[in-house]
C-alpha positions in Angstrom: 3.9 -40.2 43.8 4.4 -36.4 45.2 7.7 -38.1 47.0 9.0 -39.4 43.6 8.1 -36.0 41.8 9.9 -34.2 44.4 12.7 -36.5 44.5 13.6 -36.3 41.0 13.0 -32.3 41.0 15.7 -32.1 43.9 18.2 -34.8 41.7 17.8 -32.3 38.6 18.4 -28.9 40.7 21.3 -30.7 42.5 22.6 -31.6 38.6 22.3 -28.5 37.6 24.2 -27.0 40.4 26.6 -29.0 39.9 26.9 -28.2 36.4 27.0 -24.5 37.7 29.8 -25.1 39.7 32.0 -26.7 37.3 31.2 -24.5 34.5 32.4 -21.4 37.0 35.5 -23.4 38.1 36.4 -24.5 34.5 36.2 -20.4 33.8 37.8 -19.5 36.4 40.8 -22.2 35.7 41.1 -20.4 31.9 43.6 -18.1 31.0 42.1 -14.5 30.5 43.4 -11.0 30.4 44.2 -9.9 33.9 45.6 -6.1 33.2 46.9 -4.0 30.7 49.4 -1.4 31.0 49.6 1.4 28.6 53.6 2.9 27.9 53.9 5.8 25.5 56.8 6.3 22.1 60.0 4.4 22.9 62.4 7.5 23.6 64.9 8.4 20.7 62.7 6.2 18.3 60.0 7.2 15.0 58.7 3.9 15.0 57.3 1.7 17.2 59.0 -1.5 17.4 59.4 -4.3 20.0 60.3 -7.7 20.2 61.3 -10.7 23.0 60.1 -10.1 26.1 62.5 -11.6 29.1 60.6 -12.4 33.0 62.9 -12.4 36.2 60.9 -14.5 38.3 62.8 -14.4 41.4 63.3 -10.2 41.1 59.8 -9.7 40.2 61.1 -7.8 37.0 60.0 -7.8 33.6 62.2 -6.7 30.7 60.5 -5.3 27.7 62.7 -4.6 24.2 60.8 -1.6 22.9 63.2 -0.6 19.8 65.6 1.8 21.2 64.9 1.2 24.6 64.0 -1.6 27.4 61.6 -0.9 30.0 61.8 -2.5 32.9 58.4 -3.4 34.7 57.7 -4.9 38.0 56.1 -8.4 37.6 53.6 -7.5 40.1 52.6 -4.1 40.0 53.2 -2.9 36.4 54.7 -0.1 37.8 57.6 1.6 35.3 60.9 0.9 37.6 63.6 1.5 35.5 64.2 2.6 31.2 67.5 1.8 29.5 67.6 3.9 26.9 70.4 5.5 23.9 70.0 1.6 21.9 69.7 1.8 18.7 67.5 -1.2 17.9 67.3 -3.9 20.8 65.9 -7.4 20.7 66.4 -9.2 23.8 67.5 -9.4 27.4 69.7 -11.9 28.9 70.0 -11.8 33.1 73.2 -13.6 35.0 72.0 -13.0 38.7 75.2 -14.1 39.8 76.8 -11.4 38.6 74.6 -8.9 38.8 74.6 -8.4 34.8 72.2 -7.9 32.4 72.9 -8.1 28.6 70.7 -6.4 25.9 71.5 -7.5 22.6 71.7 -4.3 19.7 71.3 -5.9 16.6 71.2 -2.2 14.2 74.5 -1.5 16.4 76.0 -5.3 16.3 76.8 -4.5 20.2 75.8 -6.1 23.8 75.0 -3.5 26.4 76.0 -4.3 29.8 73.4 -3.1 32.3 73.5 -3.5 36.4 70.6 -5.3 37.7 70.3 -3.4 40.9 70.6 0.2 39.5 69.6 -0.4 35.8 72.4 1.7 34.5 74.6 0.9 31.8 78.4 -0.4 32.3 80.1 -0.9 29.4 79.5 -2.3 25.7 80.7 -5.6 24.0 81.1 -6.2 20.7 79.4 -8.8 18.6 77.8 -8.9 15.4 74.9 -7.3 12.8 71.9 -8.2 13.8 72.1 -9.7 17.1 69.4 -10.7 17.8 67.9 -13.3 21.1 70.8 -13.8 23.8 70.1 -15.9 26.3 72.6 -16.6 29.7 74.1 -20.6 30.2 74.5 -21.2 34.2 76.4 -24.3 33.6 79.6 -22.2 31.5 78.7 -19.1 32.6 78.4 -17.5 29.1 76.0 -15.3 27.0 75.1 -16.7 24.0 73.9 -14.1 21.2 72.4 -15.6 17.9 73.8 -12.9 15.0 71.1 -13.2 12.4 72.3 -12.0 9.1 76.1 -13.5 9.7 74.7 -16.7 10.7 76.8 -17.2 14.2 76.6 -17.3 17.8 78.5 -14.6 19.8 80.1 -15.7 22.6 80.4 -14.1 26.0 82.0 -14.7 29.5 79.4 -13.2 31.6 82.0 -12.7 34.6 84.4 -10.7 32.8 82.6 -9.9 29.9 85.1 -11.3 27.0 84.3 -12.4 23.6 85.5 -16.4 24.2 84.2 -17.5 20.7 82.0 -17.2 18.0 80.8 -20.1 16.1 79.0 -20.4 12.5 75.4 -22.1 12.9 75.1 -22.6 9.5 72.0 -20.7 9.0 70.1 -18.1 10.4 69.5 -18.2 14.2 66.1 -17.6 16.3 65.1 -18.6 19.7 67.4 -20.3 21.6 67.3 -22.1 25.2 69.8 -23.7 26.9 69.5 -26.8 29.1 72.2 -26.3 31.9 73.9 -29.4 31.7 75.9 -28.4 28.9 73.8 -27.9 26.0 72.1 -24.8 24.0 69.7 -25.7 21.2 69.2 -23.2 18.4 65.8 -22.8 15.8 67.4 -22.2 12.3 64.9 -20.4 10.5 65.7 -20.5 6.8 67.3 -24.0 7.4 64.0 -25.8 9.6 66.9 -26.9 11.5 67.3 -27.7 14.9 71.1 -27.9 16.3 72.5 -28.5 19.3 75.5 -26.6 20.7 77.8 -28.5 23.4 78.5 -24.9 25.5 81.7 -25.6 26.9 83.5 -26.8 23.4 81.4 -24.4 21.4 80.9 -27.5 18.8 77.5 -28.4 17.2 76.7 -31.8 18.4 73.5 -32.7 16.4 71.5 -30.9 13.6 68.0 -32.2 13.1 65.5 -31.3 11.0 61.7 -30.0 12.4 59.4 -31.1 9.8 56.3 -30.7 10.0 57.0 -27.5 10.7 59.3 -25.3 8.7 61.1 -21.7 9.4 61.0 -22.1 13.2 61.3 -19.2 15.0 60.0 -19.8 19.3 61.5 -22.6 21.3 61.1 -23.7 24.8 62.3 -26.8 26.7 60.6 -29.0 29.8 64.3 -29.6 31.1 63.7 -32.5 33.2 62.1 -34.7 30.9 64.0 -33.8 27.8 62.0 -32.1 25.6 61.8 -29.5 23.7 58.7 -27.4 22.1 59.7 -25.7 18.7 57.3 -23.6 16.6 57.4 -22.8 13.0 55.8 -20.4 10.2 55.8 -22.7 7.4 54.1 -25.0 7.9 52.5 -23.4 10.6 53.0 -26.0 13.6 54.3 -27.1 16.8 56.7 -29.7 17.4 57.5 -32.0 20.8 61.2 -33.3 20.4 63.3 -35.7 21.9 66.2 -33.6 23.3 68.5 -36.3 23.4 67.6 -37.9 19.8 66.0 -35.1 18.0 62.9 -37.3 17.3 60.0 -35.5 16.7 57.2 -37.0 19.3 54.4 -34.9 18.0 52.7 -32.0 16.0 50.0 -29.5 16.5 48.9 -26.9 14.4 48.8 -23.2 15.4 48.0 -19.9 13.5 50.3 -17.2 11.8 53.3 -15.5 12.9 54.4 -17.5 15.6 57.2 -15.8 17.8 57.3 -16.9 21.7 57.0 -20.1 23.3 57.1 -20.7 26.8 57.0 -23.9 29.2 55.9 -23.9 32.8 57.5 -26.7 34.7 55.0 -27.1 37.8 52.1 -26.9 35.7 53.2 -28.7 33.0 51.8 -25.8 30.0 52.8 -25.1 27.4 52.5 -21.8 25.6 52.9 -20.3 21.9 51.9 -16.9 21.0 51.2 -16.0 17.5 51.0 -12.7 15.1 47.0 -13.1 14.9 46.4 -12.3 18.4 46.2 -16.0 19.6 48.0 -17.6 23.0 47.9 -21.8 21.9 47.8 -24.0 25.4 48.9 -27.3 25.2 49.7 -29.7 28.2 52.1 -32.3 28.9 50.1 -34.9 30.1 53.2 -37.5 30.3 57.0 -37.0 28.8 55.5 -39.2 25.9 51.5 -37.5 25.2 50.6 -34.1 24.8 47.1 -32.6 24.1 45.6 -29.8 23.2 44.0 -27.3 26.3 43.1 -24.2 24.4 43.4 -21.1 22.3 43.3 -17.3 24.2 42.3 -14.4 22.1 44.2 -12.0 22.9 45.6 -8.3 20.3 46.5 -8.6 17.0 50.5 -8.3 17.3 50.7 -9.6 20.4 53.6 -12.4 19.5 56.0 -12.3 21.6 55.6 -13.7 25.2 57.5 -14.4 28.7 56.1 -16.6 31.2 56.4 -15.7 35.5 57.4 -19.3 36.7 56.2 -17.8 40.2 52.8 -16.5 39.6 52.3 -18.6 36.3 50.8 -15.3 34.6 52.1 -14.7 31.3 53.3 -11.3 29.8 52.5 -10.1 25.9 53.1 -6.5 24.4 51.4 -5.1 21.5 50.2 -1.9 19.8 47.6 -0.4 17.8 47.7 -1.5 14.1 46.3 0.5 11.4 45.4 -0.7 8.1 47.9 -2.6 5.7 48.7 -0.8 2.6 48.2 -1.7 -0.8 50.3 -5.2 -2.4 53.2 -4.0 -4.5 55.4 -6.3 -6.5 58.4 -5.8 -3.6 55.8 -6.3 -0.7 52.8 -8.8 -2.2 51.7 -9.2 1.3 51.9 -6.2 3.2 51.6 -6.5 7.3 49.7 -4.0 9.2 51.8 -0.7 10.5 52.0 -0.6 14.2 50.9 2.9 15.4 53.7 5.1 17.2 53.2 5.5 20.6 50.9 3.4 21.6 52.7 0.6 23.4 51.2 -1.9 25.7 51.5 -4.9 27.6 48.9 -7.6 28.0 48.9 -9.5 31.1 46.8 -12.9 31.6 46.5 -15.7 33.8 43.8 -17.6 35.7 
């Protein structure tokens, strides 16, 4: 009898060690904040203002669009390496290695500023459109694509020799864009809930297909080697799977407000989508043809845009201080909170 009581008093402290363990590896296997690094006021600027966030994986550098200037931060450190100021309101950051070129689109200047990758300093200007907005480099033409907002076009850009070589009307308003390097960029329209795709070489839309049921998509990302691509909207407030040979829509989730970066991490299969509200939404690719759910990070409020270290896996978010919104008005019914000048910061998580 004592034998039997002791037996089964060892089998439930073994199960519960057990359970131990796997409840401190299953925490230790979710994404949390890491670090945070503090920056003050963008230089030149009154407001504070920032927006895509681009990662050089292989350089260890992190490019941060803070409104009229981009801080560059090493991917490992957070050390401040490098600020490219005099913009007059940046967006986004497009890096072509191979040339040792980086592009920051100026979307209140309708410019792209050429920057050296080594030395960080600015070498010359090109022009494109109003409200440039993301830019992203294609390895397979060797061109920076820039998605105009307002104008509803794409400039064009050889990124050896920095000419305009087209420009090409989308046929609605441009967001995130990401290009597959076979040939193909694929563009969110926002007011159209469009998806097109853009042969690179021709400059000629291929496809256009629609994203319901999401609407007004604004972050897109792409697992290249299976074909698909991860599109987030506002309205309805979801993410999409597509087919990026068909278009077909594979699946839906829902995610919360103000959806602006999306990011896909090809060893690990993750996906990530990082919203307004202060919320990181995980999902995995369990096969090309089933996706689940993983989970939902907490993060800041404002924290929406997002860039993904292939090499470490860690993901980078920037944010500020927000103070209260201000009272509805007939021009502004629903009023967003005010970021607070000069409190900057960048949110780093990982597992």
């Amino acid at each position: 009898m004592k034998a039997n009581i002791f037996l089964r008093l060892a089998t439930g402290a073994l199960a519960m060690l057990l359970a131990a363990c796997s409840f401190l590896m299953g925490a230790a296997d979710t994404y949390h904040l890491l670090k945070k690094y503090s920056f003050g006021a963008a230089e030149g600027s009154t407001r504070e203002y920032f927006d895509y966030i681009t990662v050089d994986s292989a350089a260890r550098r992190v490019y941060l669009s803070h409104g009229t200037e981009i801080k560059v931060m090493d991917a490992d450190t957070g050390v401040l390496v490098g600020n490219i100021t005099g913009l007059k309101q940046d967006h986004g950051v497009a890096v072509a290695s191979e040339f040792n070129r980086g592009f920051i689109s100026d979307g209140a200047a309708g410019k792209v500023i050429v920057f050296d990758l080594k030395t960080l300093k600015v070498t010359g200007e090109i022009e494109a459109d109003k409200d440039a907005d993301c830019i992203i480099y294609d390895p397979f033409t060797k061109r920076v694509f820039v998605m105009d907002g307002d104008p509803h076009n794409s400039t064009v850009i050889d990124a050896g020799n920095g000419s305009v070589v087209g420009k090409i009307d989308l046929g609605g308003g441009p967001e995130f864009a990401v290009a597959d390097g076979k040939g193909t960029v694929f563009i969110n329209l926002e007011d159209k809930s469009e998806l097109v795709a853009l042969d690179s070489s021709s400059l000629k839309i291929k496809s256009r297909w629609p994203l319901a049921p999401t609407g007004a998509p604004t972050a897109l990302a792409m697992d290249i080697q299976h074909h698909r691509l991860f599109s987030a909207g506002r309205n309805p407030q979801m993410m999409v799977v597509l087919d990026s040979d068909s278009g077909k829509v594979l699946e839906s989730f829902p995610i919360s407000a103000g959806v602006d970066a999306a990011a896909y991490d090809p060893e690990t299969g993750m996906i990530f989508v990082s919203t307004r509200e202060g919320k990181v939404h995980l999902f995995h690719e369990d096969s090309p043809r089933k996706f689940s759910e993983a989970e939902t990070i907490t993060t800041e409020y404002g924290a929406k845009t997002m860039g993904l270290d292939t090499r470490t896996h860690k993901l980078f978010l920037d944010t500020a201080d927000f103070g209260e919104a201000p009272a509805p008005t007939t021009d502004r019914p629903h009023p967003q909170r005010p970021a607070i000048e000069g409190t900057f910061h960048v949110l780093v998580l990982g597992r």
